[in-house]
Structures are given as C-alpha cells and as structure tokens.
VMD Tcl script that builds the backbone (N, CA, C; Angstrom):
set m [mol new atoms 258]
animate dup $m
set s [atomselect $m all]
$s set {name element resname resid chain x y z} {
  {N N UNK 1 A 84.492 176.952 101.695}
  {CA C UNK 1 A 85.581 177.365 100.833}
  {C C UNK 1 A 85.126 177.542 99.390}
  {N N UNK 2 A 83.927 176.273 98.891}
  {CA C UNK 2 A 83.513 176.445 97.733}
  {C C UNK 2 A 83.344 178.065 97.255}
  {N N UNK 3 A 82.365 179.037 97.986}
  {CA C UNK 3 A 82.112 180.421 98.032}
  {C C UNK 3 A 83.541 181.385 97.860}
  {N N UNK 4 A 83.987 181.189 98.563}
  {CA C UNK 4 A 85.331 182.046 98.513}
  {C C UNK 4 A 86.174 181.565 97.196}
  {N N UNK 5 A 86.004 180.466 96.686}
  {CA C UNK 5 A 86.767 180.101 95.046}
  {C C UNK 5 A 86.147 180.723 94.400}
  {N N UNK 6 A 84.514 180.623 94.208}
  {CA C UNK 6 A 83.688 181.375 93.296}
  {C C UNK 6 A 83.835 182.850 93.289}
  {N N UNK 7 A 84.035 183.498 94.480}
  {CA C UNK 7 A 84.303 184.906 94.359}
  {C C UNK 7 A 86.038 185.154 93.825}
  {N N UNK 8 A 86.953 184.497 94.379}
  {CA C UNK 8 A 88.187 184.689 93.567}
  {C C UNK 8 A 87.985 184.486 92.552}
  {N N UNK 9 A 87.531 183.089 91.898}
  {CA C UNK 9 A 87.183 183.409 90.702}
  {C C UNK 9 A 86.222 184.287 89.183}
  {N N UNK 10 A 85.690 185.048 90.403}
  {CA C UNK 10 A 85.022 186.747 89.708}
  {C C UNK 10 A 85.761 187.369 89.645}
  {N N UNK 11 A 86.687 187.415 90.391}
  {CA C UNK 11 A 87.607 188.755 90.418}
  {C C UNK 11 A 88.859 188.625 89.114}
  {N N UNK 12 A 89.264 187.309 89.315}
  {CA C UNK 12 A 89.984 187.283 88.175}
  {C C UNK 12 A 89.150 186.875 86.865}
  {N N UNK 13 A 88.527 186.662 86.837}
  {CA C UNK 13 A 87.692 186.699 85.365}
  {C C UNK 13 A 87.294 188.060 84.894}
  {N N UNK 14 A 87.174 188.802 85.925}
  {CA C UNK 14 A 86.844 190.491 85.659}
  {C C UNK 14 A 88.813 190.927 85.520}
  {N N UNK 15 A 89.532 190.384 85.781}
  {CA C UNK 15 A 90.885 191.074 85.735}
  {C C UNK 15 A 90.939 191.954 86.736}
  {N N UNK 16 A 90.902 192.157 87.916}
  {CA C UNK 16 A 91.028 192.798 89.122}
  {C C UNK 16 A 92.040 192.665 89.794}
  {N N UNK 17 A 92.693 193.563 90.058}
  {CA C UNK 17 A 94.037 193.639 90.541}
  {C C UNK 17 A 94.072 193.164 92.139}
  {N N UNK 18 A 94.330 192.415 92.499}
  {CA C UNK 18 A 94.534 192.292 94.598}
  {C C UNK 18 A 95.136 191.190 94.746}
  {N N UNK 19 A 95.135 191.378 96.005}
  {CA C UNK 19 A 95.591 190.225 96.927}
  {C C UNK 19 A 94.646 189.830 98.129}
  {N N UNK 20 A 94.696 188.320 98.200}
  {CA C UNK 20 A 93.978 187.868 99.672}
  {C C UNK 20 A 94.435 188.309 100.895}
  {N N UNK 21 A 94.246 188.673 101.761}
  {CA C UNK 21 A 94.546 188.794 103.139}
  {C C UNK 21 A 93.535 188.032 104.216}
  {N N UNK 22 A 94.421 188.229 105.088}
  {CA C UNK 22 A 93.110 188.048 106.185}
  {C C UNK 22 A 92.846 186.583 106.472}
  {N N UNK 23 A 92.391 186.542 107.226}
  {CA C UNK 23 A 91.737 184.697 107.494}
  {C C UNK 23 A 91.881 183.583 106.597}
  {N N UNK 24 A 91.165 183.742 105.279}
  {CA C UNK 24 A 91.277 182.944 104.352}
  {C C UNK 24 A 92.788 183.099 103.130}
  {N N UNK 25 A 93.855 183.879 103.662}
  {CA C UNK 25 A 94.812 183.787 103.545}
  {C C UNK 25 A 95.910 182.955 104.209}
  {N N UNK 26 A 95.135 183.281 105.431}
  {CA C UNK 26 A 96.047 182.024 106.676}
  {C C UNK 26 A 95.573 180.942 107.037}
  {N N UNK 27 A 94.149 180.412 106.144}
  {CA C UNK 27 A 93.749 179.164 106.332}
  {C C UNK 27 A 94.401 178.602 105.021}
  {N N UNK 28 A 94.824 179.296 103.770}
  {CA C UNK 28 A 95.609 178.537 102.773}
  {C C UNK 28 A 96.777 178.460 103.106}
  {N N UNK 29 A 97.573 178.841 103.914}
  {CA C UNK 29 A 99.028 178.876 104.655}
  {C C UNK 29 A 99.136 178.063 105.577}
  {N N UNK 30 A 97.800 176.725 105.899}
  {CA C UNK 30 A 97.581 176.008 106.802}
  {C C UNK 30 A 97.391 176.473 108.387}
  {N N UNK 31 A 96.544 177.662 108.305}
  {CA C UNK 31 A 96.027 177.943 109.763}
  {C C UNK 31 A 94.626 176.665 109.835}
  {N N UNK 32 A 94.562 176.749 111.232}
  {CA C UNK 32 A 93.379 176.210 111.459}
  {C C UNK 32 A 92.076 176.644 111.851}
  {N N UNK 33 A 91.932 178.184 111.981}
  {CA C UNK 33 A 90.801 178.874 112.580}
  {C C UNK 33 A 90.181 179.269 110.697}
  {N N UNK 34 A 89.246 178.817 110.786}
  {CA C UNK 34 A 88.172 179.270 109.451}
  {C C UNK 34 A 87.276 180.496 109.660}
  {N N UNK 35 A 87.629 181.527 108.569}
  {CA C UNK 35 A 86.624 182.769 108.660}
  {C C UNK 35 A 85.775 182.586 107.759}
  {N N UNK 36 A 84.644 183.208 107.938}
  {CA C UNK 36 A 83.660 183.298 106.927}
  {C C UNK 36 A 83.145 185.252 106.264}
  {N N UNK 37 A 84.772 185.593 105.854}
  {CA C UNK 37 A 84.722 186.372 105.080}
  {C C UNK 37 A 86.062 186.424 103.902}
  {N N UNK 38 A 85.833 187.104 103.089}
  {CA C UNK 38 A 86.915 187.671 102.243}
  {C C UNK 38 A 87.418 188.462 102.468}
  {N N UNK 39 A 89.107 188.764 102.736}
  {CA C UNK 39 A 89.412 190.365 102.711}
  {C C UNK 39 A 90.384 190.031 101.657}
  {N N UNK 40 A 90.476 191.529 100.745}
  {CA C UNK 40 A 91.606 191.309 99.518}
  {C C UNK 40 A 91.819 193.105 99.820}
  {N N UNK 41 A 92.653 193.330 99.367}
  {CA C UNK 41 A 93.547 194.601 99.365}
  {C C UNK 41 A 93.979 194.691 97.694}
  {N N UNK 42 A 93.543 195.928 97.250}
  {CA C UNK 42 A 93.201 196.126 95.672}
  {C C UNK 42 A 93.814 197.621 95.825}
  {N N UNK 43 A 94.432 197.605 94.897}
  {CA C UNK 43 A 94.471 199.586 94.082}
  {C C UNK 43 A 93.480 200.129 93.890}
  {N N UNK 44 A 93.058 201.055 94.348}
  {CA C UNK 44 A 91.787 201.945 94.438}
  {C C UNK 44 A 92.013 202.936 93.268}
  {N N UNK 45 A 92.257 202.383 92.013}
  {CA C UNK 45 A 92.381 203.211 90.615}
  {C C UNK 45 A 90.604 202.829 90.274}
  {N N UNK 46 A 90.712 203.835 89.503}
  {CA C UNK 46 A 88.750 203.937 89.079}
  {C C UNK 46 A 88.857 202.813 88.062}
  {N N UNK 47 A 90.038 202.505 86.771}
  {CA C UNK 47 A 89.395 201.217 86.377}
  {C C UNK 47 A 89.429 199.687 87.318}
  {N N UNK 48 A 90.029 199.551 88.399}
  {CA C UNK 48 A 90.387 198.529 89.323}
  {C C UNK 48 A 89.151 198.557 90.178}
  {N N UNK 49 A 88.281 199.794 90.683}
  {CA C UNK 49 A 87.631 199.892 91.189}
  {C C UNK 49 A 85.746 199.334 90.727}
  {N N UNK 50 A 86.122 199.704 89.248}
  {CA C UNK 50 A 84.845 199.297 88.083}
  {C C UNK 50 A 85.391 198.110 88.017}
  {N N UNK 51 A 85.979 197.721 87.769}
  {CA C UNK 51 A 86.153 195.813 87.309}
  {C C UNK 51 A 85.901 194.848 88.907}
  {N N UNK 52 A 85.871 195.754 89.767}
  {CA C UNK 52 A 85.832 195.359 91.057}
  {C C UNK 52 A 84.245 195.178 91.147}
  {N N UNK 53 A 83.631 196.511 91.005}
  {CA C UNK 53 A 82.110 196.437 91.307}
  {C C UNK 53 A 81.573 195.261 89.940}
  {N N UNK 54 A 81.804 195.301 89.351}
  {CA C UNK 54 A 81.398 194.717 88.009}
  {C C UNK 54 A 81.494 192.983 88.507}
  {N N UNK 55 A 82.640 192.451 88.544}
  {CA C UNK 55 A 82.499 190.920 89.169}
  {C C UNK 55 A 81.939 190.829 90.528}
  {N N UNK 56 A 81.419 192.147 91.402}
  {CA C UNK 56 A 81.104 191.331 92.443}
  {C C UNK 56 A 79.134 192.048 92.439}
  {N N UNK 57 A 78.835 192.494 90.881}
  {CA C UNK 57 A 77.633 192.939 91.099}
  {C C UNK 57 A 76.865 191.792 91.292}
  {N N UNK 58 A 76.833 190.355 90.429}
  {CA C UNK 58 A 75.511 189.518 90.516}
  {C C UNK 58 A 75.781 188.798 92.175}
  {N N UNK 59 A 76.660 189.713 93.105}
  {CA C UNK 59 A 76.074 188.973 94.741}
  {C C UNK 59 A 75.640 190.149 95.476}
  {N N UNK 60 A 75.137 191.188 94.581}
  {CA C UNK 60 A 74.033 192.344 95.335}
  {C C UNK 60 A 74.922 192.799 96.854}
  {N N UNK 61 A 76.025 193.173 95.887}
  {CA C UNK 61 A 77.360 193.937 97.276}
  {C C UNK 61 A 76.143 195.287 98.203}
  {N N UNK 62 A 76.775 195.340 99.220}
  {CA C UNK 62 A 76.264 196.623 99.825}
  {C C UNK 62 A 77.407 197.144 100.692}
  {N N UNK 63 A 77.356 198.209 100.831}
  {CA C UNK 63 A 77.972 198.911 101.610}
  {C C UNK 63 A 77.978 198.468 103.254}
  {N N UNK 64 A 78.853 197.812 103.859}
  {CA C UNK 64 A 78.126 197.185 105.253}
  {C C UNK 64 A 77.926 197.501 106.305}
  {N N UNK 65 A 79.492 198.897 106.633}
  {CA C UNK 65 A 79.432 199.740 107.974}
  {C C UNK 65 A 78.797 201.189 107.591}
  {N N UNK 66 A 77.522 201.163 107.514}
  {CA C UNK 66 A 76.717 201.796 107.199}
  {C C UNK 66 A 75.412 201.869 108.407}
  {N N UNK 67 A 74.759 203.134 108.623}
  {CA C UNK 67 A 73.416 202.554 109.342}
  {C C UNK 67 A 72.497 202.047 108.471}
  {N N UNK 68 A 72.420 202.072 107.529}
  {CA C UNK 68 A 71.665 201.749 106.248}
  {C C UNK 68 A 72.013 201.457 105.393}
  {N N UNK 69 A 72.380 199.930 105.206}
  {CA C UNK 69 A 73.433 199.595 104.222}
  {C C UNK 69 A 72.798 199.445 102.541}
  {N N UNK 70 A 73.706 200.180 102.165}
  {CA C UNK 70 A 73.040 200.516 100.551}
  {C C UNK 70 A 73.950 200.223 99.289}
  {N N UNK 71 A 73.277 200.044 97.891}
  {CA C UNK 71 A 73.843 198.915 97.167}
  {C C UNK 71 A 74.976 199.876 96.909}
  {N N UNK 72 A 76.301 198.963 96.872}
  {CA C UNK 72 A 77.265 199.098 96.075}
  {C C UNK 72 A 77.188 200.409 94.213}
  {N N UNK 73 A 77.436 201.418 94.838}
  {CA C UNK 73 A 77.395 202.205 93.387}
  {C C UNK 73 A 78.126 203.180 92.931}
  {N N UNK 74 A 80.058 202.283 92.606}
  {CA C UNK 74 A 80.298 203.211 92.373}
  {C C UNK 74 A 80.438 203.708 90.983}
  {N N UNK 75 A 80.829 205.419 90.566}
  {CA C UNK 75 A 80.640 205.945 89.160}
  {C C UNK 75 A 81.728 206.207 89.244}
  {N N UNK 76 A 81.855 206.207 87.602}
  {CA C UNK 76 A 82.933 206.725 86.751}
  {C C UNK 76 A 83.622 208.184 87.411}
  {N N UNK 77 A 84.801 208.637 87.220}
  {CA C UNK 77 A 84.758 210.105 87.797}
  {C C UNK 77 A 84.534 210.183 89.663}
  {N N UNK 78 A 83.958 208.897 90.109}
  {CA C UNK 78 A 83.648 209.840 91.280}
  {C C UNK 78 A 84.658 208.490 92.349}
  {N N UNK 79 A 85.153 207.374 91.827}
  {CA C UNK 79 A 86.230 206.481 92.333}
  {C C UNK 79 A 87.055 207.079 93.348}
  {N N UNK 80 A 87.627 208.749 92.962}
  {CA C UNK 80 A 88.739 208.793 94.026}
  {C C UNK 80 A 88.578 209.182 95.019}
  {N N UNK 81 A 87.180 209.195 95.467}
  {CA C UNK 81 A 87.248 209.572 96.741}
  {C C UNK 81 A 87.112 208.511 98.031}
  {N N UNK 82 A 87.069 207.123 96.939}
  {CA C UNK 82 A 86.941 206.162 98.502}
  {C C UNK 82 A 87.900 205.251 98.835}
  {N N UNK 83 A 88.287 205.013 100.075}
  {CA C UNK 83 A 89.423 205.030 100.592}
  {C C UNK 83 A 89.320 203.576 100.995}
  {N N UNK 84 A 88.205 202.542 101.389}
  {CA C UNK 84 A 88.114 201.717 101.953}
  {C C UNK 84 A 86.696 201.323 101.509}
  {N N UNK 85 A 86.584 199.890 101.242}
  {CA C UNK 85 A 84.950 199.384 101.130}
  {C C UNK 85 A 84.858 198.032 102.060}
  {N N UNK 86 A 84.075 197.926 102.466}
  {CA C UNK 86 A 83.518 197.000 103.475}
  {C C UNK 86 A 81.861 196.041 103.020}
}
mol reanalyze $m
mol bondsrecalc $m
mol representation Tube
mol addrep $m
C-alpha cells in the first residue's frame, strides 16, 4: 500500500485531476482481495495529461500494451489524440 500512497501522492502534488478506481479503490471500501496495480480515470485535457506525465516521470512510465513497450512521451499539441494509457 506504502507504493500506491507514494504515487497518489505524485499526482496530487503535481495537481492532477482523477479518481481511483479499480482494486485499490475497493480495498479502501474494505474489500479483501489486494491488487497490485493503480487504476485512476483522469480528463484527457493536454494540461491534465502533462501534469500527469510529469509526477509519474521519476518511475520511468512506459507504455505497457505495446509489443515494445516504450517510454512514456507525451507532447504538447499532440495530447488529443490519446484515448487511454496503460
């Protein structure tokens, strides 16, 4: 859980707009099955999207459903075209 505080707490130190979902949403709602990922659901606006890459650059993000997963890079201007990151 320690990990998953440290990354919430990037996101809001960068000011990033979301919400938790997912597993570690329903283990704070007192589920008992533990995941070992993050899912958050964010506005895909280009500054939400930069404050996004920005707190989660120093854990060397990559792209994951990829055949070749490659670093996290997104640019200014080019935000609206992605629909989903993994």
């Amino acid at each position: 859980m320690d990990n998953f505080d440290g990354l919430i707490g990037r996101l809001l130190a960068r000011h990033v707009e979301f919400v938790v979902i997912g597993g570690y949403a329903a283990v704070t709602h007192g589920a008992i099955d533990v995941t070992r990922d993050l899912d958050i659901c964010c506005p895909f606006t280009e500054p939400n999207l930069l404050k996004l890459q920005d707190a989660l650059a120093p854990t060397n993000p990559v792209h994951r459903i990829t055949i070749h997963p490659s670093p996290l890079a997104l640019l200014p201007g080019h935000c609206e075209r992605w629909r989903n990151l993994y």
